[in-house]
N, C-alpha and C positions, 0 to 999 in steps of 0.2 A: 656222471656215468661210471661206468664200470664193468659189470660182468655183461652187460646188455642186455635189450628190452628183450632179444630172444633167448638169454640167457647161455652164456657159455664158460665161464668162466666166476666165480663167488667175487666181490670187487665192489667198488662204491656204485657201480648201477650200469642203465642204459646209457639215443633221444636215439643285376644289368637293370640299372635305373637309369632313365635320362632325367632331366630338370636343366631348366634353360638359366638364365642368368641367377649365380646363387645368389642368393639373399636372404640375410637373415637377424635375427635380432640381435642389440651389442650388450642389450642391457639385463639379459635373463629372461627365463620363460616366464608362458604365461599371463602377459601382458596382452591387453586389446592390440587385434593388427592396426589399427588405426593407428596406434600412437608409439607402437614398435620402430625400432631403428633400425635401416636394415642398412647391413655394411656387407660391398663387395669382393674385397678380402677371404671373403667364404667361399669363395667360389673352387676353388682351387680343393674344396676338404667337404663340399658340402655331399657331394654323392658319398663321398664314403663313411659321412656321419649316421646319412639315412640310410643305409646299407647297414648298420650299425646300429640305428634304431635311437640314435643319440640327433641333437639339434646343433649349430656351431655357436659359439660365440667366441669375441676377443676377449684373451686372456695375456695384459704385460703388451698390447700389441702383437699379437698373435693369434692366429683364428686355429681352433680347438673344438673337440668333439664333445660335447654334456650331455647326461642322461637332462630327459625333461623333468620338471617336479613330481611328485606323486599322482598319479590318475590323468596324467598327461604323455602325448607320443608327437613326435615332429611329425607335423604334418607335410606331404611327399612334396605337392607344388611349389610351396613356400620355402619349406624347413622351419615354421612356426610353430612353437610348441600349443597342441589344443587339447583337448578335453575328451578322453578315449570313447569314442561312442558307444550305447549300449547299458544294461543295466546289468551295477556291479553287483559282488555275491563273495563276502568275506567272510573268515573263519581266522582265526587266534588259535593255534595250536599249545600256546602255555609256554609254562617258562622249564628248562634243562637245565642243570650244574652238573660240568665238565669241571672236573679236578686239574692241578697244575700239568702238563706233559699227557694228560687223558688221551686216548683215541676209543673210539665207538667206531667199528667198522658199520654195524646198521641198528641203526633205531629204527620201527618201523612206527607211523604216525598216523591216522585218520580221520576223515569229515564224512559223516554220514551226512548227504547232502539232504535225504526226506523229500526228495521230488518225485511229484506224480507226472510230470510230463517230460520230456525229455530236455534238455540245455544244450544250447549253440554256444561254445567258446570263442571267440575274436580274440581276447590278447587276456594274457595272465601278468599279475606282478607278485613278486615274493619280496619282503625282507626281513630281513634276523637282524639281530644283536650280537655277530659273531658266532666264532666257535663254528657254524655249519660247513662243513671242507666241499659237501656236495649234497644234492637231494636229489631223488627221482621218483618222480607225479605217476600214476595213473588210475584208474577209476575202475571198480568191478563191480558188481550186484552186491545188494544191500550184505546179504548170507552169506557170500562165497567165501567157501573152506573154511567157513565160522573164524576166520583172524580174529583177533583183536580188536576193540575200536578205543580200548586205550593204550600206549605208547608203549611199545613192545619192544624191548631190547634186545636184539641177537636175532631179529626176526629171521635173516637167512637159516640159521642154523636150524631157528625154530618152525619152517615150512613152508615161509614165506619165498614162492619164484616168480621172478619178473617176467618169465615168458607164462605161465599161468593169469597172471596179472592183466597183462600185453593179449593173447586172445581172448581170454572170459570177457574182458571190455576193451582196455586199449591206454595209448597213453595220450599225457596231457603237456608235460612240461619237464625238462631238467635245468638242473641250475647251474649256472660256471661256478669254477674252483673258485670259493674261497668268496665269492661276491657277496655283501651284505644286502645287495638291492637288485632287483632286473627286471624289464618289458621282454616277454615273448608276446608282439600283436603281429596278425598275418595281416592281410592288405583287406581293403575293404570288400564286406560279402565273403570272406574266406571264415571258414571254422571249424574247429572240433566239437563233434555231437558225444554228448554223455545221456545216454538211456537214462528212461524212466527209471524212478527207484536202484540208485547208484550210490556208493561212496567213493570217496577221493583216499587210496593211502599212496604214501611220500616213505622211500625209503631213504633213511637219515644220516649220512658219514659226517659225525662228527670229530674234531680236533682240536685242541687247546694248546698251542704251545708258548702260551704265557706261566711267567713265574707264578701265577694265585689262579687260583681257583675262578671259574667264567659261569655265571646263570645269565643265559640268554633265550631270546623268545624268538618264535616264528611265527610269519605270519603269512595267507596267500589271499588274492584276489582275481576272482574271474571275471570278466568284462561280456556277458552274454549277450547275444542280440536273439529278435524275434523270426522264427522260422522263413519268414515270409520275406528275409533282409538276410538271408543264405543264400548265395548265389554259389559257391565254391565250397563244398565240405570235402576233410581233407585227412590222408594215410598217413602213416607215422614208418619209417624205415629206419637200417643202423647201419653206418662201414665202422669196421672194429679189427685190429689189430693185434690179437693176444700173444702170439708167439715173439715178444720182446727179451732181446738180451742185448742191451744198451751198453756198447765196449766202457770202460772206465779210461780217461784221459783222450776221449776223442768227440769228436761230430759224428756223427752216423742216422741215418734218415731208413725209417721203414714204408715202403710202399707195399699198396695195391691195386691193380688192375680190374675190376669188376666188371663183368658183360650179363648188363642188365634185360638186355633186348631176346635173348633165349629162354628164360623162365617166363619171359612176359610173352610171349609169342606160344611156346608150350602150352603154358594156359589158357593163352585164349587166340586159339585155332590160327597161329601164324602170323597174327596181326605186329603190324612194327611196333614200336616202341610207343606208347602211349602215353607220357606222366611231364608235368611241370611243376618243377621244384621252387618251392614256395619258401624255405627257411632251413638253416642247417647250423648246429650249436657242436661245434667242434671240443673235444676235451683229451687234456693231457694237464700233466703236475710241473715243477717249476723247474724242471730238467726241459722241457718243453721250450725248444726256439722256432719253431715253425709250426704250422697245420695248411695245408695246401689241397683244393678239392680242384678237376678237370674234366671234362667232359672229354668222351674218347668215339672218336667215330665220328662219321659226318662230315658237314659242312664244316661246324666248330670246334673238330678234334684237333686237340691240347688246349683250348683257350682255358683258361684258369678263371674258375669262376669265384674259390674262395683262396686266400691269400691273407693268414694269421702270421703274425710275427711272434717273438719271443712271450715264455707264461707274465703277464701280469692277473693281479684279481680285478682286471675290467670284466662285464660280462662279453662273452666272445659270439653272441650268436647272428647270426647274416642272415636280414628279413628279403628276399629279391620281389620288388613289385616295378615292373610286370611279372611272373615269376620266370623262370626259366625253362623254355621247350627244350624237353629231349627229343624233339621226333628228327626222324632220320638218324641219330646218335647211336652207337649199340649201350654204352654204361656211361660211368663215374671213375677216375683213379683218383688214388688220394695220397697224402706221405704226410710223416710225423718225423719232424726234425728236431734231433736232442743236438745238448752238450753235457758233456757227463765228466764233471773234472775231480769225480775222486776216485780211485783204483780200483773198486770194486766193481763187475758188472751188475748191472740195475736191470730188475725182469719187471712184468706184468704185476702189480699190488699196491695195495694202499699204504697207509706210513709213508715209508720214502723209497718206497717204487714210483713206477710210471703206469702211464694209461694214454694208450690211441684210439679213437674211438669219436664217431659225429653220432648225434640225432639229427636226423630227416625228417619234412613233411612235404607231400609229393599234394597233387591231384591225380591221383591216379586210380587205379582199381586194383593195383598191385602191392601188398605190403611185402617188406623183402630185410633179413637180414645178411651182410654180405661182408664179407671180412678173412682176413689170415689167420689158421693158424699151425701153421712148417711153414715158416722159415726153407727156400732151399736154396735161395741163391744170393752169395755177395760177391762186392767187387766193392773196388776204391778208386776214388775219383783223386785225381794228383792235382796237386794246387787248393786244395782249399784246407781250411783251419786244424792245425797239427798234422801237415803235410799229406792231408788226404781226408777228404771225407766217406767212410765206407757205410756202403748203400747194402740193403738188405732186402728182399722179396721172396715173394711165393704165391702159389696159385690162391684168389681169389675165389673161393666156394664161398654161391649165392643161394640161398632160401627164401625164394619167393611163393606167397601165396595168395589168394584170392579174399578183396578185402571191400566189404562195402559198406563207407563211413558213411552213408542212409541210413543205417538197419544195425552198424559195430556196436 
């Protein structure tokens, strides 16, 4: 992510489970359930692996979260890893050479996909060979703005806008920092529709900060299903945070407050809040020690529904099936929690800036980007890490508008 899918800023880009007694395999995925081992030790990690989009296993005596194999998602009842439903649709983007210390703020990359009917998305996987710091997916008409369909370096500079991108079609997938591998699958019958006669382009931040030189490849896979096995098609939204200036030598957390229930009611004649959130891929850089999403209003106002700790390069993105009712709700707040332990302040950029910012996919009929940027209020909170953590906000201006992922 980065500047976002509605575009504001030039940057690397955009984007409550029960289960009864855990159980799950000890001995790796993919194995027949019949002959799986299920250990109850998982119990205790297994919602949050599936939330996570990961399967548990013991590892050392210790029950831990694993991505499934390749073309494999844990399945919800169990946590058994099985066989993504649907029929896949891969593409080889080629191989890059990133020089020693190199950064590519954007490579722009493309799949003329050459369908004549339209494609139902269920779950995407991506991996590289390194070097990729981030990507972000989405799909436009075969023509649109005549781009490029081979790999276009500087493509910001050179015309390429995400929010262009994001209405002409829409989007599909973004990738966590730094990950060489990731399942984005929504729950079953959920998906993203890509029009007839479409391409897929991925804008590319790439980084290299190895001593030699890095050629590395990418590659994606879409897991389609048949029209008729669409129960749930689904809108793509952003919270984003631009106005960053991350004290040097402290904690400091940027929030925002977002009231999504007024744009959606605007639009459509007063009606409450309408939308059930399906998936949310949180991203910030490795100054990043929190991402935290809450619902505000309601029955469940403040319940925390996503809850990121500290950057690693796992993928960070939270699949919710069932998904999550906003009705009665008015929004979403969210906050990005750094540590910033060298003197200088750190703003909004690639290289070794930061970045606050989720992808969203709702059920909704509302697409909406919704995010900070003034900065107008801090305070300091006494007692925590270098004798205060200082909190920073400002008003949450939402851009919502009328979206119907039938016809997007």
């Amino acid at each position: 992510m980065g500047a976002g899918v509605f575009g504001r800023v030039r940057g690397a880009g955009w984007f409550g489970l029960v289960v009864g007694a855990a159980v799950i395999i000890t001995s790796g995925c993919g194995e027949d359930a019949a002959e799986a081992t299920l250990d109850p030790r998982c119990e205790a990690v297994l919602s949050s692996c599936l939330t996570r989009q990961r399967t548990c296993v013991i590892e050392e005596d210790e029950a831990v979260c694993r991505a499934c194999p390749v073309g494999e998602y844990p399945e919800r009842t169990s946590g058994l890893c099985q066989p993504i439903p649907g029929a896949p649709m891969s593409h080889d983007f080629g191989l890059q050479t990133i020089a020693s210390g190199q950064e590519i703020g954007s490579l722009c990359q493309s799949w003329v996909l050459d369908n004549d009917e339209e494609i139902w998305v269920n779950a995407v996987e991506m991996d590289n060979d390194g070097a990729y710091h981030h990507s972000n997916w989405f799909f436009v008409p075969e023509g649109f703005k005549d781009w490029p369909t081979t790999p276009w370096m500087d493509c910001y500079a050179g015309g390429f806008h995400e929010i262009d991108a994001a209405l002409a079609g829409g989007v599909l997938y973004a990738q966590s920092t730094q990950v060489k591998r990731e399942l984005q699958k929504f729950q079953t019958g959920a998906a993203v529709r890509i029009p007839p006669r479409s391409r897929i382009i991925t804008v590319t931040h790439l980084l290299n900060y190895l001593p030699e030189s890095v050629t590395t490849g990418l590659r994606l896979t879409m897991h389609t299903l048949p029209r008729a096995d669409v129960k749930t098609p689904l809108t793509p939204a952003q919270l984003i945070y631009t106005d960053l200036a991350i004290p040097g030598q402290a904690t400091s957390e940027f929030s925002g407050s977002c009231d999504l229930a007024k744009p959606f009611g605007e639009l459509f004649e007063g009606q409450g809040l309408n939308m059930k959130l399906h998936y949310v891929l949180p991203h910030y850089h490795d100054l990043g020690d929190g991402f935290d999403v809450s619902i505000v209003g309601g029955a469940r106002d403040g319940e925390k529904i996503v809850e990121l700790g500290s950057y690693t390069t796992d993928p960070f993105g939270f699949a919710f099936d069932p998904p999550i009712d906003m009705a009665g709700a008015d929004g979403l707040a969210f906050t990005c929690r750094f540590k910033n332990p060298r003197d200088a302040t750190v703003r909004w950029g690639i290289g070794d800036q930061e970045m606050c910012e989720a992808l969203l996919f709702f059920e909704s009929p509302m697409a909406f980007s919704a995010g900070v940027s003034d900065t107008t209020d801090e305070s300091v909170v006494e007692g925590g890490v270098d004798d205060g953590v200082r909190k920073f906000t400002g008003t949450c201006n939402v851009l919502g508008f009328p979206y119907n992922p039938l016809e997007q």
